[in-house]
C-alpha positions in Angstrom: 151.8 -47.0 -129.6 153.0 -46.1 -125.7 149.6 -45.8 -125.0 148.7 -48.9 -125.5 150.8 -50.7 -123.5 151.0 -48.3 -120.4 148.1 -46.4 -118.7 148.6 -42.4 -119.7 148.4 -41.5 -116.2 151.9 -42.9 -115.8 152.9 -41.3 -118.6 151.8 -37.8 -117.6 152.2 -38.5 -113.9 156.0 -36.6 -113.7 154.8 -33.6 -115.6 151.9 -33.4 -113.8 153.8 -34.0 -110.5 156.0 -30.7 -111.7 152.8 -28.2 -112.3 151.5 -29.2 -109.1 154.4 -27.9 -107.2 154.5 -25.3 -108.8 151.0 -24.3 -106.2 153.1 -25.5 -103.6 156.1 -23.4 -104.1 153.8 -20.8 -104.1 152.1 -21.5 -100.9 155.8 -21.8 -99.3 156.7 -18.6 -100.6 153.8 -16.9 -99.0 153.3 -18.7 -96.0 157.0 -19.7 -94.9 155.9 -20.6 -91.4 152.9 -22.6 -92.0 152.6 -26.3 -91.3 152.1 -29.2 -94.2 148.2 -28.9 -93.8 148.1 -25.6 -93.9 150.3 -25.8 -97.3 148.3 -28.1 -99.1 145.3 -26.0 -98.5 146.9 -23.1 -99.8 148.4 -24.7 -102.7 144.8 -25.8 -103.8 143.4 -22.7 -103.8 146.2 -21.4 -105.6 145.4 -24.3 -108.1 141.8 -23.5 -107.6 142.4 -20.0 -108.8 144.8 -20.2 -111.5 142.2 -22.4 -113.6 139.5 -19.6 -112.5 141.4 -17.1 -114.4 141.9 -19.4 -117.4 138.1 -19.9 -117.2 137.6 -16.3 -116.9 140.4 -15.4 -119.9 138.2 -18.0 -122.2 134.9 -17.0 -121.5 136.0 -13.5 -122.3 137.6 -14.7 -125.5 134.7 -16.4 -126.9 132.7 -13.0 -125.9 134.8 -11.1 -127.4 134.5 -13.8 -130.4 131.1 -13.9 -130.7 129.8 -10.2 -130.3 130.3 -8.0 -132.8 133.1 -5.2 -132.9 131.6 -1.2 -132.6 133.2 -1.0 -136.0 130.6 -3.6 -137.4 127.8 -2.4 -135.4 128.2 0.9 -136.9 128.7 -0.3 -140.5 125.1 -2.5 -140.1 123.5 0.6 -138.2 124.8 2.5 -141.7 123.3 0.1 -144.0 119.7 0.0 -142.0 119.8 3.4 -142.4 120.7 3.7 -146.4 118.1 1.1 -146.8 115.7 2.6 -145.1 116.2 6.0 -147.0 116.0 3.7 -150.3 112.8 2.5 -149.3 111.4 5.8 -148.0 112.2 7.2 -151.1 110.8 5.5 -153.4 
């Protein structure tokens, strides 16, 4: 087992290298001037943002998930109301 006899964070550490410049090619492309600092910053909140808009896709997913369609909602409101007329009825 590789991981076993090496620390994963060798393992991963090219591949993580690569998506991280990724930020960085980014920042160059919009700021083609800007010094090494100025870079780095950039790059991180280019990282920073990417993984808010992965948060933001998932949280809407499990919403989306969780909540009940208009369809369903409809179909229930339906059955509350033939129950109801059952009852009434009766």
């Amino acid at each position: 087992m590789a991981r076993a006899r090496h620390d994963p964070r060798d393992l991963t550490a090219a591949g993580r290298a690569a998506f991280l410049s990724q930020f960085m090619a980014q920042a160059r492309e919009l700021h083609p001037d800007a010094n090494e600092a100025k870079l780095q910053r950039v790059a991180a909140e280019l990282k920073r943002a990417h993984f808010l808009r992965l948060a933001v896709a998932s949280s809407r997913a499990r919403a989306k998930k969780k909540a009940p369609s208009v369809a369903d909602t409809e179909s229930a409101q339906e059955e509350v109301k033939r129950h109801a007329r059952a009852h009434t009825a009766a």
